[in-house]
C-alpha positions in Angstrom: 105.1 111.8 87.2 105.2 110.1 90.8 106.0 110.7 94.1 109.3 108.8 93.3 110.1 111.2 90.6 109.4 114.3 93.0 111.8 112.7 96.0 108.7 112.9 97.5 108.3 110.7 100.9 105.3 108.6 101.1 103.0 109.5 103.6 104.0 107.3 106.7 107.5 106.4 107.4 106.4 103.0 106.6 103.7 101.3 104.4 104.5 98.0 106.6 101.2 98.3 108.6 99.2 99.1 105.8 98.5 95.4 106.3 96.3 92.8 108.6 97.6 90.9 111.2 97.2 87.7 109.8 99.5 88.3 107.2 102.0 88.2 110.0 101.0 85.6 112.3 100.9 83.6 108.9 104.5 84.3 108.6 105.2 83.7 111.7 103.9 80.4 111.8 105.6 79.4 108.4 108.9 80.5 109.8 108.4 77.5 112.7 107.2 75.5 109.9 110.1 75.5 107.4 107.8 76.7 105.0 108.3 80.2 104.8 110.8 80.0 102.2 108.8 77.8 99.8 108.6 79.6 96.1 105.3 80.5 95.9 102.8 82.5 93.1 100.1 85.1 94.3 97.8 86.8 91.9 95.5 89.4 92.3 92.1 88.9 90.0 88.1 89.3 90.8 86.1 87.1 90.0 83.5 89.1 89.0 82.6 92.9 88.1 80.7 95.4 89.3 77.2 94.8 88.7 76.1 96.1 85.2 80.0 96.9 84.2 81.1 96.1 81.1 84.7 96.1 81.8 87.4 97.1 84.8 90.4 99.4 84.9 93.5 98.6 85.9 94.8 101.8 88.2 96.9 102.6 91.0 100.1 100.4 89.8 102.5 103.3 90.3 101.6 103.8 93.6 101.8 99.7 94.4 105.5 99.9 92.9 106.0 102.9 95.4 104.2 100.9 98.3 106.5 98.0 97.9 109.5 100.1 98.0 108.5 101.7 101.5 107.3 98.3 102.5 110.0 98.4 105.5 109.5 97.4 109.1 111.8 100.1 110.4 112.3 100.7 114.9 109.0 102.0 115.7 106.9 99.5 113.5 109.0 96.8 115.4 108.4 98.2 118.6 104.7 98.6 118.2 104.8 95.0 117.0 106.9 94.0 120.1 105.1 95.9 122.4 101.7 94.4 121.3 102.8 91.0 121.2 101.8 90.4 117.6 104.5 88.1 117.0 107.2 86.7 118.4 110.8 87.7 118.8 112.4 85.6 115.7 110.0 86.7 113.2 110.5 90.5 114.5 114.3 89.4 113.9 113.2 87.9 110.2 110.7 91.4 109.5 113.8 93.7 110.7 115.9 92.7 107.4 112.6 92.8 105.3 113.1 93.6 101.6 111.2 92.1 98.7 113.3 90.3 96.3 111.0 89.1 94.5 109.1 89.5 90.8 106.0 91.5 90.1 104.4 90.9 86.7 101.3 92.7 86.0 98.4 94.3 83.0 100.4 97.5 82.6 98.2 100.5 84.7 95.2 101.8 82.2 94.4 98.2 80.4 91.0 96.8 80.6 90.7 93.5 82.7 87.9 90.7 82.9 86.5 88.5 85.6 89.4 85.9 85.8 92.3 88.3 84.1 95.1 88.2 86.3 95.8 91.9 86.9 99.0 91.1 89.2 100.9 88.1 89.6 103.9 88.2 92.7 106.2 86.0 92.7 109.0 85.2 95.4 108.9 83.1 98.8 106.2 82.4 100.3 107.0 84.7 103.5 107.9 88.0 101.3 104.9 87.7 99.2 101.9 86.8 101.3 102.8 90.4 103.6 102.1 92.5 100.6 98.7 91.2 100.3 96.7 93.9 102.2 98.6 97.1 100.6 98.5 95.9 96.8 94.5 94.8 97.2 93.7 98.4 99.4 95.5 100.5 96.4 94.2 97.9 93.2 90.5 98.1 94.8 90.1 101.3 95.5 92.5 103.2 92.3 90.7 100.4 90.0 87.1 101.4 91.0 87.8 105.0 90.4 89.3 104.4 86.7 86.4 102.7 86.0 83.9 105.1 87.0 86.2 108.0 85.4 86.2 105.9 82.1 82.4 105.5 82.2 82.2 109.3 82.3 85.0 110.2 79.8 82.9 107.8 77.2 79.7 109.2 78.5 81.2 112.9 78.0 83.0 112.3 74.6 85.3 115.2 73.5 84.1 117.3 76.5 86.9 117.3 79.2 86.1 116.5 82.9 87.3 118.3 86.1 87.7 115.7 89.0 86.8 118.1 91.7 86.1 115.2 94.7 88.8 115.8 97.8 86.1 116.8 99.7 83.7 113.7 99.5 86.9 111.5 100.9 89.6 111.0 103.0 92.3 113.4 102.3 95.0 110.7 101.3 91.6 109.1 99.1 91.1 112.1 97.9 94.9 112.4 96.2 95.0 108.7 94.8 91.5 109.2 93.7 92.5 112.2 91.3 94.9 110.3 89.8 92.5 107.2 89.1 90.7 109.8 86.9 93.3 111.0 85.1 94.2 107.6 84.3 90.3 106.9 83.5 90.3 110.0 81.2 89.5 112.7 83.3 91.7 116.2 82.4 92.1 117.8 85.0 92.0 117.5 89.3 90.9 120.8 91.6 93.5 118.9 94.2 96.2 120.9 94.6 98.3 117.8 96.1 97.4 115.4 93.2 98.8 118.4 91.4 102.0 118.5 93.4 102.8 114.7 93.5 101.5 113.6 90.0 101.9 116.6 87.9 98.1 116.7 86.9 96.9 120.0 85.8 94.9 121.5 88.4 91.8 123.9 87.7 90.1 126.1 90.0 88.4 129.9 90.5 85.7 130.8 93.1 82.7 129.1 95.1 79.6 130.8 96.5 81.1 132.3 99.6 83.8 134.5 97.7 79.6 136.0 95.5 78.3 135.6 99.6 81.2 137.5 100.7 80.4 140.8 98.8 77.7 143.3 99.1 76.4 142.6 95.0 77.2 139.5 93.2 78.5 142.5 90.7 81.5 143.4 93.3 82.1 140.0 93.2 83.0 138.7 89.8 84.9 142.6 89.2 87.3 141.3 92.2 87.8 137.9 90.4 88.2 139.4 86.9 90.9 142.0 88.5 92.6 139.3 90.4 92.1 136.7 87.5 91.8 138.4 84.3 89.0 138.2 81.9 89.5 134.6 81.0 88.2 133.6 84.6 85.2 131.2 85.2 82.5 132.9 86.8 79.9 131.0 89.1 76.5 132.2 88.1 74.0 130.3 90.1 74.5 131.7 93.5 71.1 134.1 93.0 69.5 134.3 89.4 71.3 133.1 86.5 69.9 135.4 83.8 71.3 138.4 86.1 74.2 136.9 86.9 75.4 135.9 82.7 74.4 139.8 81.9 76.9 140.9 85.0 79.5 138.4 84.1 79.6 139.9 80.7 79.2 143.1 81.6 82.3 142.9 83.8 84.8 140.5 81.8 82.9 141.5 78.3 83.4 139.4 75.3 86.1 137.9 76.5 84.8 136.0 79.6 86.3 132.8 80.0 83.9 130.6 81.1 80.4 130.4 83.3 79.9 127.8 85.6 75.9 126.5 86.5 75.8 124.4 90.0 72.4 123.8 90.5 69.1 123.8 89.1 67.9 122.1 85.5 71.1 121.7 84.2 70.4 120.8 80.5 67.9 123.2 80.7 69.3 126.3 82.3 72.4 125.6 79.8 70.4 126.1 76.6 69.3 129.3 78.4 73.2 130.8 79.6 74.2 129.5 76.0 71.3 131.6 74.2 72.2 134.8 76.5 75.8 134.5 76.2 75.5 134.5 72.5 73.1 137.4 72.3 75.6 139.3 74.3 78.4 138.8 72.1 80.5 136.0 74.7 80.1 133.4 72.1 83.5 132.2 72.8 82.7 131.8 76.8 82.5 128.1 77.8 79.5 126.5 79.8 80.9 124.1 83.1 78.1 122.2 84.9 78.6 121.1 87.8 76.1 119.6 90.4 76.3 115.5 91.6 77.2 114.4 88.4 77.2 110.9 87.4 78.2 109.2 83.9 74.4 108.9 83.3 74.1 112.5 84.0 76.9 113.5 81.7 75.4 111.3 79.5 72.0 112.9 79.5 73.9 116.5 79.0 75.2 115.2 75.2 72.4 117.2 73.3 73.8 120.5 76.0 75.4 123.3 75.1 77.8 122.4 77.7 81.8 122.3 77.4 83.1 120.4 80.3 81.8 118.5 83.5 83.1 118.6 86.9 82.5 115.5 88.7 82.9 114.7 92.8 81.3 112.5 94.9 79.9 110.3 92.4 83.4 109.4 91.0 85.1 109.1 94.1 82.6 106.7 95.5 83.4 104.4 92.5 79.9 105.4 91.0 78.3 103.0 93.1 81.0 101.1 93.6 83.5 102.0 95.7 85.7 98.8 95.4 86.7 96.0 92.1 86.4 93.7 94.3 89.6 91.7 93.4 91.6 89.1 95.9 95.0 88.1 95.9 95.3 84.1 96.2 98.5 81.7 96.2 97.8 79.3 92.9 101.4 77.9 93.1 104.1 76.9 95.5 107.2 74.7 95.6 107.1 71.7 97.4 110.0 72.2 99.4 112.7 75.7 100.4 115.0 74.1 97.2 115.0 77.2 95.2 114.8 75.2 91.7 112.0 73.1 93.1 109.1 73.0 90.3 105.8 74.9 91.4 103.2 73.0 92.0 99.1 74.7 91.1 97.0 75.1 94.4 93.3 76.8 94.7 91.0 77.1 97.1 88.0 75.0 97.1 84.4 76.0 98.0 80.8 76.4 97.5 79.5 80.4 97.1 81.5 80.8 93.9 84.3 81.4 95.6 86.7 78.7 94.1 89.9 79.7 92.2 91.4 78.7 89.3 95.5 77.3 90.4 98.3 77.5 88.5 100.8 80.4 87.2 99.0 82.5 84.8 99.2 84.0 81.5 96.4 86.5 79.6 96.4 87.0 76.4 93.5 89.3 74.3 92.1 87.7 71.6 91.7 89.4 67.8 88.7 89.1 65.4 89.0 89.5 61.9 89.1 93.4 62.3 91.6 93.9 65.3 89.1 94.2 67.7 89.2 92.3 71.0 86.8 89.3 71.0 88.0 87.4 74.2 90.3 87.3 77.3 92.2 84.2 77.1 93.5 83.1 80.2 96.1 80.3 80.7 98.7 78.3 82.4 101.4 76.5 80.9 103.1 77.4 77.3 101.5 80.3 75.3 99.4 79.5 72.1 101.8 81.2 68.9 99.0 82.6 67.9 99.0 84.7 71.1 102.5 85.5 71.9 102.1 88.8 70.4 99.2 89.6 72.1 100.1 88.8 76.0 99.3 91.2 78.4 101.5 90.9 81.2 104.3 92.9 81.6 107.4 92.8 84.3 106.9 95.3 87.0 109.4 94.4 89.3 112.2 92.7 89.0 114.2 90.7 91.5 113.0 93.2 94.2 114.4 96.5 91.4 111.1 98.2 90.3 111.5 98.3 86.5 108.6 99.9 84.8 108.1 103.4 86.3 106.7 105.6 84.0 104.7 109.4 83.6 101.2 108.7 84.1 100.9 110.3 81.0 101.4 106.6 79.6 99.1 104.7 81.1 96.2 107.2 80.6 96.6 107.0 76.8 97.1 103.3 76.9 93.5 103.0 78.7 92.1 105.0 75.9 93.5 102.5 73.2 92.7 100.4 75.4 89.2 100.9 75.4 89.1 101.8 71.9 89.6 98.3 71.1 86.9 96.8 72.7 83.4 96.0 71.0 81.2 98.9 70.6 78.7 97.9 73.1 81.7 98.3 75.9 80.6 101.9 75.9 77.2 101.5 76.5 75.7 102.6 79.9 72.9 100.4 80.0 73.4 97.6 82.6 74.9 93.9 81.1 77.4 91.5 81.2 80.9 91.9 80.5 82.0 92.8 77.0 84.6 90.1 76.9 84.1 86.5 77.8 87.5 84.8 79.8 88.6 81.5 78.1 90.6 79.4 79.9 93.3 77.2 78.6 94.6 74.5 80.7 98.4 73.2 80.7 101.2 72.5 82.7 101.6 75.5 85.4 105.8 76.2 84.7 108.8 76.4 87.0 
């Protein structure tokens, strides 16, 4: 589900601004040009991942397809832009009419990607394409670093379901888009109620310290939420001593207490313990949650745990470390002239730092070994290899300005599972190395 599908608005009138302002003083100068119009090829890609990482995530596609929708320069957008003299009067009269007609291919929202894989690939003039920059790198940065750190913990975890429970480490509008990342990454359920709302993610939740703090004995307490909650509640047992707290838990619920939940302390530890006494007391269907700064070396550390599910906050949404995927969008093709069937002809920037691109209109492809399982990103231009065309990874996304491949997000969180399923072994592994994949490049003609 998507804001789309709930008639939901987005959450300004407008994602027009979400931009920088050389995105329109660029148009604006390609307007006075002639250039403007030129068919040209962006694509989004990094060139490298994070540190360590053995593979990225591709999240947050849904809500680029949404952004570009809204992506409308409607009175009061022009009349801040008027007002602060951003640009000039024919290029507010050329933004007033704005719609993108272009194409958007893309790696459908869940696949893996590689250093080089190019995750988007818009496609229109040159003017209609270059504003989108900032608003489809701000949602593919930050969504994709979240997936990835989600996906790190869902492997770390195994069969053991995780609770993002983050909307208070972020920005409120973070905290939402962040949710969803995880559910794509594997994560099973969101404490956000408004992820909830606008993606249909099931949402989770019972009681924090203040609702034990609030009552005269922790014992008061967990009656209040078993009357209000039934039995099958989650009871927070770490707000004084835990041993007390699991024999009041079960004295109140009895042997049909839900869950207990452990926020502090030695967690693999104290677990063995709460597990031990819940048994002895006859809850030996009552689940362990752990809580506590979890990261997906944390979780991994907990395998050996009596515990039955993590819920994870700031560490996911801060990326785990890191808090962007560093990818950049980059023009690597452009017609020579506004003559619609002009051919496109490669560009890429050229420097020293390792910040050169590769020109050209791309395809990806994922290489097979002998057992199905993914030995390479090949990345190309020109015609696609036979032996590939089955395997390309691109998909249309938008097509002549019509968003075509909406779908529940459902999809694209069992697609990153296969997904990930299909790489190498060692793509699970937590220990720091390179990427799991190399990216081969095969050179030909870029296309029309």
């Amino acid at each position: 589900m998507n804001t789309a599908d709930l008639g939901l608005p987005v959450d300004v009138p407008s994602t027009a601004l979400f931009t920088d302002q050389y995105e329109l003083t660029m148009l604006q100068a390609a307007l006075k040009a002639g250039t403007a119009e030129r068919r040209s090829v962006f694509e989004v890609f990094t060139r490298r991942l994070p540190d360590g990482r053995r593979y990225g995530v591709v999240a947050g596609t849904g809500r680029v397809l949404d952004a570009v929708e809204n992506f409308r320069f409607d009175e009061g957008v022009l009349r801040f832009l008027r007002e602060q003299r951003i640009v000039d009067e024919e290029t507010l009269r050329w933004l007033a009419g704005y719609r993108f007609t272009g194409d958007i291919w893309g790696y459908p929202e869940g696949e893996v990607y590689f250093p080089g894989s190019p995750i988007m690939r818009v496609e229109g003039s040159f003017a209609e394409c270059v504003l989108l920059e900032t608003v489809i790198l701000s949602i593919l940065n930050h969504d994709s670093a979240i997936a990835a750190a989600a996906s790190r913990m869902a492997s770390a975890a195994g069969d053991r379901p995780l609770i993002e429970m983050g909307a208070r480490r972020t920005h409120e509008l973070a905290a939402v888009a962040a949710a969803r990342a995880a559910y794509v990454g594997g994560f099973a359920t969101t404490s956000d109620l408004a992820a909830g709302f606008r993606y249909g993610i099931p949402t989770v939740g019972t009681s924090a310290h203040a609702f034990t703090l609030l009552h005269d004995r922790e014992r008061d307490a967990f009656q209040a939420q078993v009357d209000a909650l039934g039995p099958g509640t989650t009871l927070l047992v770490d707000t004084y001593d835990v041993a007390e707290a699991v024999r009041t838990a079960v004295e109140v619920a009895g042997p049909e207490l839900g869950a207990v939940r452990i926020d502090s302390g030695d967690l693999l530890l104290v677990a063995h313990r709460v597990r031990q006494q819940l048994d002895e007391l006859g809850a030996t269907a009552a689940k362990i949650v752990v809580t506590s700064d979890l990261d997906e070396y944390a979780i991994a550390s907990l395998a050996a745990a009596p515990v039955d599910a993590y819920g994870v906050g700031t560490q996911l949404v801060t990326g785990s470390g890191h808090p962007t995927a560093s990818m950049v969008y980059k023009l690597v093709a452009r017609a020579e002239t506004t003559d619609p069937g002009a051919p496109l002809v490669p560009v890429a920037k050229k420097s020293s730092g390792g910040k050169t691109s590769v020109g050209g209109r791309k395809w990806a492809a994922r290489r097979l070994d002998a057992d199905g399982v993914a030995e390479a990103e090949v990345v190309g231009t020109g015609p696609v290899p036979a032996e590939l065309a089955d395997r390309q990874l691109l998909v249309r996304l938008v097509e002549g300005g019509t968003v075509v491949a909406r779908e529940p997000l459902d999809v694209p969180r069992d697609r990153h599972i296969a997904a990930r399923a299909n790489l190498p072994l060692s793509a699970t592994q937590l220990s720091r190395g390179e990427p799991v994949l190399p990216t081969e490049y095969v050179h030909g003609r870029s296309g029309s």
